[in-house]
MMTF fields as JSON, N, C-alpha, C and O atoms, coordinates in Angstrom:
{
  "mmtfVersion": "1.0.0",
  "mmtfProducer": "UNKNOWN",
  "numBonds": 435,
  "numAtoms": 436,
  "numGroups": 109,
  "numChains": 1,
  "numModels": 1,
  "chainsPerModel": [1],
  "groupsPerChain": [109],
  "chainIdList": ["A"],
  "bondAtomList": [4, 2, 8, 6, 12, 10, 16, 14, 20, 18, 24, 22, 28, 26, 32, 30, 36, 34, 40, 38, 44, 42, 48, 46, 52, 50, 56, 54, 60, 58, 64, 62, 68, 66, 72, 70, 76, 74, 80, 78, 84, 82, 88, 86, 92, 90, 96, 94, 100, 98, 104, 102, 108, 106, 112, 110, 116, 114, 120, 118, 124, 122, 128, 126, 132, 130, 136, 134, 140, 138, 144, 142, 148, 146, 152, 150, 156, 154, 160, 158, 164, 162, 168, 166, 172, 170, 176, 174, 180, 178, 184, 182, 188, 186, 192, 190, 196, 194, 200, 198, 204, 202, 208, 206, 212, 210, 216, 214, 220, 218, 224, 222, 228, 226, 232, 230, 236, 234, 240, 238, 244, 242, 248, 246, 252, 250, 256, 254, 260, 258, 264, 262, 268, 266, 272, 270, 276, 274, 280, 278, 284, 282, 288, 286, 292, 290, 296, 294, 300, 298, 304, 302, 308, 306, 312, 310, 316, 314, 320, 318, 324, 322, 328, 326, 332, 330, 336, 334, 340, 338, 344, 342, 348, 346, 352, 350, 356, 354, 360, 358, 364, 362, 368, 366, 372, 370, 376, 374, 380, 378, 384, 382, 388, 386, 392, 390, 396, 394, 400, 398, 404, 402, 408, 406, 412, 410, 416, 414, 420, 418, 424, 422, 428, 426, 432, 430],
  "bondOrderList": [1, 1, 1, 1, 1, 1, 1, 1, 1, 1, 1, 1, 1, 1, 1, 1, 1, 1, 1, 1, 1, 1, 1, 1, 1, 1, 1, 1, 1, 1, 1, 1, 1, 1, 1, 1, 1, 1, 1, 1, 1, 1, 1, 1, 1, 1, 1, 1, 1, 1, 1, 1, 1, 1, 1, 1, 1, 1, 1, 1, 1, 1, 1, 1, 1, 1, 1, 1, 1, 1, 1, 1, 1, 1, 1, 1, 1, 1, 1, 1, 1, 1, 1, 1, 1, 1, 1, 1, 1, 1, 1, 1, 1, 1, 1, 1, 1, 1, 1, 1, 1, 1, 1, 1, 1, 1, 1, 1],
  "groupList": [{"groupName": "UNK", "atomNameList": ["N", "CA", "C", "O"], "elementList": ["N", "C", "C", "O"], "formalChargeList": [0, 0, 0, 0], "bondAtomList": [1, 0, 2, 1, 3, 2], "bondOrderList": [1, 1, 2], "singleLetterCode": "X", "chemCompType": "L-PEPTIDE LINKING"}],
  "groupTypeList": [0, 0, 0, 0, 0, 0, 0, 0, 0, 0, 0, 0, 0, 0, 0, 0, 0, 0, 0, 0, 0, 0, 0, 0, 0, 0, 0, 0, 0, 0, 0, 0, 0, 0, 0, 0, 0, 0, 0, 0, 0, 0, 0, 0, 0, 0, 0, 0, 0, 0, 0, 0, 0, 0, 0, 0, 0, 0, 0, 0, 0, 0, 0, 0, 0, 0, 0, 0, 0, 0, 0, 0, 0, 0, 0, 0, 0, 0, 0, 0, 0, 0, 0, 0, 0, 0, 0, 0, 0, 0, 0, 0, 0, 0, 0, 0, 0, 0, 0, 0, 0, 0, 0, 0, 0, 0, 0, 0, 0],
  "groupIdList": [1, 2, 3, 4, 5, 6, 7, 8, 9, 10, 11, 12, 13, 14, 15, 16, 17, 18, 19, 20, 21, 22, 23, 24, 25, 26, 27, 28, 29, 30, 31, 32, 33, 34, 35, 36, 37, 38, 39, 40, 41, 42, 43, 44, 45, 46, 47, 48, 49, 50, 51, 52, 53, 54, 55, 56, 57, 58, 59, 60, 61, 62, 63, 64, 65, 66, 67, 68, 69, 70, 71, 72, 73, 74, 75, 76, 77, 78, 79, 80, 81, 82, 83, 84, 85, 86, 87, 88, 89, 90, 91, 92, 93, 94, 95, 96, 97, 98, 99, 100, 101, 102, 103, 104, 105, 106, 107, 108, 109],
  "secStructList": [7, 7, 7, 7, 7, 7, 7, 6, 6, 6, 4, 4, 4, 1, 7, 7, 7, 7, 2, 2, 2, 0, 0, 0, 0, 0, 0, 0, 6, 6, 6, 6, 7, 7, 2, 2, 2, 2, 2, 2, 2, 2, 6, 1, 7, 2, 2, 2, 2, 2, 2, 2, 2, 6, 6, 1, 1, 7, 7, 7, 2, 2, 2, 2, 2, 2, 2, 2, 2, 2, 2, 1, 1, 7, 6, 2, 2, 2, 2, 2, 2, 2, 2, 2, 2, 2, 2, 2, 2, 2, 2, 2, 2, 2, 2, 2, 2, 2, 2, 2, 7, 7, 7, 7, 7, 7, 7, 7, 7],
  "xCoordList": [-6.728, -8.092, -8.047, -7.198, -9.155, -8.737, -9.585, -10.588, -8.844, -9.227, -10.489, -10.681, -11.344, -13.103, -13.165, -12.581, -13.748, -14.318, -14.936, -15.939, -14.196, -14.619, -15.938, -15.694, -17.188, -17.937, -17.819, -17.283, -18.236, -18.065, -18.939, -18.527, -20.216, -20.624, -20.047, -20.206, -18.876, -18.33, -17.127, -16.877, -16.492, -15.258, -15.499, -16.321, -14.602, -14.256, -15.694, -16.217, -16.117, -18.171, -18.631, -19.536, -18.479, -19.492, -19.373, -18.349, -20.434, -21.002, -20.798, -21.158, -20.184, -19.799, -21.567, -22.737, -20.864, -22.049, -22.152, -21.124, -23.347, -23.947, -24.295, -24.966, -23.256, -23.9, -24.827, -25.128, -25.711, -27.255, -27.83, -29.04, -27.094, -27.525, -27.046, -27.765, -25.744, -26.052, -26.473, -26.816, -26.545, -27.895, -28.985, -29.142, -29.835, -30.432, -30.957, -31.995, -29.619, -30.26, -29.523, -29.957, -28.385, -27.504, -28.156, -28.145, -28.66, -29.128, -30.915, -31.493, -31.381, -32.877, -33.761, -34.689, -33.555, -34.047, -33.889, -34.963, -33.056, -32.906, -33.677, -34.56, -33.326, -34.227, -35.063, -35.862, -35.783, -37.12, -37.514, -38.45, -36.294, -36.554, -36.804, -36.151, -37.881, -38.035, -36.806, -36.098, -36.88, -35.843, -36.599, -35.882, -38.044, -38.67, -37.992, -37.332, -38.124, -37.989, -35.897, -35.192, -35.735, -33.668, -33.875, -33.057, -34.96, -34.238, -34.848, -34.344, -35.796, -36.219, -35.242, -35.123, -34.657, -34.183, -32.63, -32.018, -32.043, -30.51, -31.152, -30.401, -32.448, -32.747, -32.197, -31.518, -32.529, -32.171, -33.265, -33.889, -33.564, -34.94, -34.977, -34.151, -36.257, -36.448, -36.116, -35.81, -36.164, -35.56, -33.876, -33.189, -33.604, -31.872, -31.586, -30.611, -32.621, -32.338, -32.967, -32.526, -33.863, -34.738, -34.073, -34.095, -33.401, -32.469, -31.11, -30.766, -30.633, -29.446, -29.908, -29.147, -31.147, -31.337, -32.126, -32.206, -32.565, -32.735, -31.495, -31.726, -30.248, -29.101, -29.198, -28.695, -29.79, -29.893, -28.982, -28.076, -28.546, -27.517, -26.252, -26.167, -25.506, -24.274, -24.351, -24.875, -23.72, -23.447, -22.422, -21.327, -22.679, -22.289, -20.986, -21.639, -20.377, -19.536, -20.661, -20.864, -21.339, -22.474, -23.2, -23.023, -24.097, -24.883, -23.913, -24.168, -22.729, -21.602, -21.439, -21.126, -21.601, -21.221, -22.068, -21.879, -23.466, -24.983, -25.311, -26.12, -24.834, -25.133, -24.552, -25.183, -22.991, -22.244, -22.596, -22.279, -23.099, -23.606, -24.883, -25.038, -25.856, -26.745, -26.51, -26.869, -25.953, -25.876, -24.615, -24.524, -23.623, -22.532, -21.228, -20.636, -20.917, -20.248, -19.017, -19.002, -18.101, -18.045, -17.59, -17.342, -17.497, -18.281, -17.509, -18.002, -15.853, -14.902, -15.949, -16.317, -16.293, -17.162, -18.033, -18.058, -18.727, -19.725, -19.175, -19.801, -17.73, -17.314, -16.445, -16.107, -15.823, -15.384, -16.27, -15.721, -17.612, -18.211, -18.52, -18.681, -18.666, -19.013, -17.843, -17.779, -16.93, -15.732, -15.232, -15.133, -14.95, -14.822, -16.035, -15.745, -17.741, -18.214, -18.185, -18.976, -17.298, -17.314, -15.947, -15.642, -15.527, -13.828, -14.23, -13.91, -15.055, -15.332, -16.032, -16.381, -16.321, -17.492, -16.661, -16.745, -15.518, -15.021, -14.141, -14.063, -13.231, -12.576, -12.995, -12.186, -14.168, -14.717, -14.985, -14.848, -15.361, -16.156, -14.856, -14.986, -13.3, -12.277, -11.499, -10.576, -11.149, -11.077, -9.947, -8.752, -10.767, -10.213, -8.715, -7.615, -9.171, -8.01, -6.801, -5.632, -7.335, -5.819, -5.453, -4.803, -5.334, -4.992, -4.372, -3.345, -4.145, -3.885, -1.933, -0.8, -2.483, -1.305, -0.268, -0.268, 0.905, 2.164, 2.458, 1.993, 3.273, 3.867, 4.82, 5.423, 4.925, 6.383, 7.495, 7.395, 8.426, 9.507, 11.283, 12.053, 11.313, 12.988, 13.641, 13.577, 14.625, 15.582, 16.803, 16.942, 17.173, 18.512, 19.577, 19.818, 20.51, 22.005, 22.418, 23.643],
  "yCoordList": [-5.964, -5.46, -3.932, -3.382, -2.995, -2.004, -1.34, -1.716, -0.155, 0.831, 1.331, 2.156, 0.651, 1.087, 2.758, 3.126, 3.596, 5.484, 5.315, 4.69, 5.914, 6.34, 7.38, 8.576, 6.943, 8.103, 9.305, 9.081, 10.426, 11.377, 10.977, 11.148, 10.418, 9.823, 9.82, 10.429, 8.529, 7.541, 7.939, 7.59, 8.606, 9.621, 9.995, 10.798, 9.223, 9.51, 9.047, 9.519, 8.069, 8.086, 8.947, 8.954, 10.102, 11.358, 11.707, 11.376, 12.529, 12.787, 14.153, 14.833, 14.928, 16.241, 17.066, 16.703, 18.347, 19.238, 20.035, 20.556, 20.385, 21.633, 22.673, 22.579, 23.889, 24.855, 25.329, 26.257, 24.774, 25.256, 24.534, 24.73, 23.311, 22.518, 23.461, 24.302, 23.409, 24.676, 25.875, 26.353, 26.558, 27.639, 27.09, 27.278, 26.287, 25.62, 25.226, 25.506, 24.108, 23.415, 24.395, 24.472, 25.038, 26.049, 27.71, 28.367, 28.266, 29.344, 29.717, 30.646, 29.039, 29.215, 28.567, 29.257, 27.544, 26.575, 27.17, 27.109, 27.598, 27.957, 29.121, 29.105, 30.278, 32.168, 31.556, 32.474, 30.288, 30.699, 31.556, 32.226, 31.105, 31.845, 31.204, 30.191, 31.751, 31.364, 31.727, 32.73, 30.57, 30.964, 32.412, 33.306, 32.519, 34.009, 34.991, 35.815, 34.996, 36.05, 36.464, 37.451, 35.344, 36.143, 36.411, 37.236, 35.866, 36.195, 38.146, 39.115, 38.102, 39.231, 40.634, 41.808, 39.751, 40.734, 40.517, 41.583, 39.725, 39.745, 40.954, 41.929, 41.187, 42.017, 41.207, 41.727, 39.754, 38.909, 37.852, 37.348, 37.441, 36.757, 35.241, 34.408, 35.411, 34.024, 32.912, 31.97, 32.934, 31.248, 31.109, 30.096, 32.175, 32.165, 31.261, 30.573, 31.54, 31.295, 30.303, 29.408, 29.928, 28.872, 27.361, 26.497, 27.472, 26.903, 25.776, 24.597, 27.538, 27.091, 26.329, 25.648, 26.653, 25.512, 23.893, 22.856, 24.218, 22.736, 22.317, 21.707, 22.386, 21.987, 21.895, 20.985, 22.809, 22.973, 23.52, 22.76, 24.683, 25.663, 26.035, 25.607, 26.787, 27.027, 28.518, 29.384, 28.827, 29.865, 30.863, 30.357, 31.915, 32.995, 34.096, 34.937, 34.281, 35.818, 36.741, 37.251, 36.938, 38.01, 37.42, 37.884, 36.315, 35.646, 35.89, 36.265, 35.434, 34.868, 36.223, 36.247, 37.896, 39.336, 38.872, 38.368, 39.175, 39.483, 38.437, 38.829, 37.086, 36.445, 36.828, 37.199, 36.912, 37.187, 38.919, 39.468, 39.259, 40.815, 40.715, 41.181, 40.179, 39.44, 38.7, 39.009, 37.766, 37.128, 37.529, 37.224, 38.228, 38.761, 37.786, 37.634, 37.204, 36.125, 36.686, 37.917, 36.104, 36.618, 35.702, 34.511, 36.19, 35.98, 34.436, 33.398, 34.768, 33.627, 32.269, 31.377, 32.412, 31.279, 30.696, 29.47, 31.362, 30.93, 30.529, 29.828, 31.192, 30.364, 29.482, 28.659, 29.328, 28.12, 26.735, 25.633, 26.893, 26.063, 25.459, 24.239, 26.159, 25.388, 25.471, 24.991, 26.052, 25.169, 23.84, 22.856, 23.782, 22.262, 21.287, 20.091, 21.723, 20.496, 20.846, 20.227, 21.816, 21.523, 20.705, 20.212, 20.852, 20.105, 18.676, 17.863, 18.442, 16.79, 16.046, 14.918, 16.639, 16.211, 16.302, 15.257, 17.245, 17.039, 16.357, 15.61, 16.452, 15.234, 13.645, 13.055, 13.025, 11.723, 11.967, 10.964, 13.271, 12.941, 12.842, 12.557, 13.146, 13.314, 12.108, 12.322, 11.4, 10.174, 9.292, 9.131, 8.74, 7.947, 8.779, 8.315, 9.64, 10.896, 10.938, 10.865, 11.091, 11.486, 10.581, 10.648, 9.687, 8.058, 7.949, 7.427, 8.054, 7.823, 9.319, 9.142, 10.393, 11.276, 11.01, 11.126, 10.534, 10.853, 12.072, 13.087, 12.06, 13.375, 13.939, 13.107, 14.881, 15.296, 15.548, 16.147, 14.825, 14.376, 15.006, 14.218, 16.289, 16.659, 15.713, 14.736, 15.967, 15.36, 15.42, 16.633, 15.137, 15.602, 15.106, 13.911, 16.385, 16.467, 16.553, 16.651],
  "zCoordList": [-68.271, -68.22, -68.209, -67.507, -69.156, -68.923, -67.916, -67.308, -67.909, -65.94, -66.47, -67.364, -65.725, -65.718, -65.369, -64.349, -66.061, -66.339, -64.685, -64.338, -64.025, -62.778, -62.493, -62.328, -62.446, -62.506, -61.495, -60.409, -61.754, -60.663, -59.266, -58.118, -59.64, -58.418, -57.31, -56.252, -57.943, -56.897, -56.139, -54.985, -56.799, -56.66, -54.921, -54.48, -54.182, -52.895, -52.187, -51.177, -52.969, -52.286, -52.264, -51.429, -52.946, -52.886, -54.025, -54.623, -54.723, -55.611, -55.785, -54.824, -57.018, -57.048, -56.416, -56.546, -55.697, -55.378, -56.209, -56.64, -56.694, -57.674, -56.298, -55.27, -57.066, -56.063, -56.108, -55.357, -57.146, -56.792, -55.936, -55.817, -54.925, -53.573, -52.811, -52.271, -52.69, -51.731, -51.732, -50.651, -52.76, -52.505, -51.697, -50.491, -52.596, -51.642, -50.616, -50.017, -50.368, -48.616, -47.29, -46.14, -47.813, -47.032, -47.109, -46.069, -48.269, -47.919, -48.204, -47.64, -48.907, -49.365, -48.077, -47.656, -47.578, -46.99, -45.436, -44.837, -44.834, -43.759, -43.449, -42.592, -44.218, -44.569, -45.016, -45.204, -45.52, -45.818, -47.387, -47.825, -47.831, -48.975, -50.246, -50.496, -51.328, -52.173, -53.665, -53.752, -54.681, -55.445, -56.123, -56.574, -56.133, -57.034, -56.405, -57.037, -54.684, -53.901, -53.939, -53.731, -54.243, -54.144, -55.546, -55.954, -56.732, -58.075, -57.992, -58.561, -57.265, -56.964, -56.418, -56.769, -55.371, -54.527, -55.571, -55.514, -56.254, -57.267, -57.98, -57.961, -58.666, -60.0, -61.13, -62.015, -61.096, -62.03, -62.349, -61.415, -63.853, -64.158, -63.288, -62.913, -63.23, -61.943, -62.318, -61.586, -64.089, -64.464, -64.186, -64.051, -64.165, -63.867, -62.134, -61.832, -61.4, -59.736, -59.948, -59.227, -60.625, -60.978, -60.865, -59.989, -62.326, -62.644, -61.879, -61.796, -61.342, -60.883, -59.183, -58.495, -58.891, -57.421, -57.818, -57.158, -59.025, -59.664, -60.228, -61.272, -59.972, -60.438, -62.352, -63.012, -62.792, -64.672, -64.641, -64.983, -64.369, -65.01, -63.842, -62.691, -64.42, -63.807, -63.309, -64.009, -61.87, -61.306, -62.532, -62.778, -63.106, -63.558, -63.049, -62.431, -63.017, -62.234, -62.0, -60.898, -62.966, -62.527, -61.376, -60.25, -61.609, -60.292, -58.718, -57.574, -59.468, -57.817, -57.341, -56.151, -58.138, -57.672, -56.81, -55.702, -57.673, -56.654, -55.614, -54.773, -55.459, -54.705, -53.849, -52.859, -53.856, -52.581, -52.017, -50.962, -52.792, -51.96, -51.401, -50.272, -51.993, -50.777, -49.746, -48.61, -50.009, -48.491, -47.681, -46.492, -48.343, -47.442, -47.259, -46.191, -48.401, -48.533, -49.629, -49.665, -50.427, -51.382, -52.759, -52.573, -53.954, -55.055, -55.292, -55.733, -54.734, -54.969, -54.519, -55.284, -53.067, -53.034, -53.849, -53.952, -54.424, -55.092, -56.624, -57.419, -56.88, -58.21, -57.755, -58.606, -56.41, -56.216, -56.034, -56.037, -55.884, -55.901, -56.923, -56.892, -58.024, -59.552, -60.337, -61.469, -59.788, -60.65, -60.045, -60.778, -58.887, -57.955, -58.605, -58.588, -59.344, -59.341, -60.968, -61.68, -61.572, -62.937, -63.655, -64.741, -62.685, -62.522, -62.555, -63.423, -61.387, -61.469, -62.096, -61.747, -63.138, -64.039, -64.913, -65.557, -65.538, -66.389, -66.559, -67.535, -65.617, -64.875, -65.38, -66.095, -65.026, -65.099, -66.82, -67.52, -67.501, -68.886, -69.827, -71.018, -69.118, -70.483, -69.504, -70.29, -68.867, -67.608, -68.614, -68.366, -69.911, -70.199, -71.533, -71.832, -71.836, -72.677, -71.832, -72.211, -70.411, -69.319, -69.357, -70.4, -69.018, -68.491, -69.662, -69.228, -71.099, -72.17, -72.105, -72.554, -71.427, -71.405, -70.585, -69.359, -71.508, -70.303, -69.881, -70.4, -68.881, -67.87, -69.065, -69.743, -69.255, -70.083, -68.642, -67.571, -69.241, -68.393, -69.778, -70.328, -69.861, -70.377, -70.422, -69.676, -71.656, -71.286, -69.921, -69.765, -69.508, -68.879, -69.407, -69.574, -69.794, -70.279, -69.443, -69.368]
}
């Protein structure tokens, strides 16, 4: 039988995070802040902050500078967050390609 495409969903019972959740439920939600008011205070267009807390789009290097200089964090975080949930998505969408690759294993003389 062959090995059923593991969705990212299910992967460990949890479901990859878009760091536009945690923007979000970790920094918008707590300050009280609107996504207009940080796209305001980044100096970046509101569909960009828009976006990325409706989980549409992906955190930027530029976004992750200005984010992490607003909130005082820094930028690595914020691209470690969307590469960890761009990893697992890609992960599950090429799933059945890997499973298909052997290890390269040398010869030994």
């Amino acid at each position: 039988m062959p090995k059923q495409k593991q969705n990212p969903l299910a992967t460990n019972n949890m479901r990859p995070i878009h760091p536009g959740e945690v923007l979000r439920e970790e920094f918008l939600m707590p300050y009280q802040l609107t996504a207009h008011a940080l796209s305001m205070a980044l100096q970046v267009p509101a569909p960009r902050i828009n976006d990325i807390v409706r989980e549409k789009r992906a955190i930027t290097v530029d976004t992750a500078l200005r984010l992490a200089k607003f909130f005082g964090n820094s930028a690595e975080f914020w691209m470690g967050l969307q590469t960890d949930f761009d990893m697992a998505v890609a992960r599950w969408s090429v799933q059945d390609a890997l499973d298909r690759i052997r290890v390269f294993q040398p010869d030994k003389a």
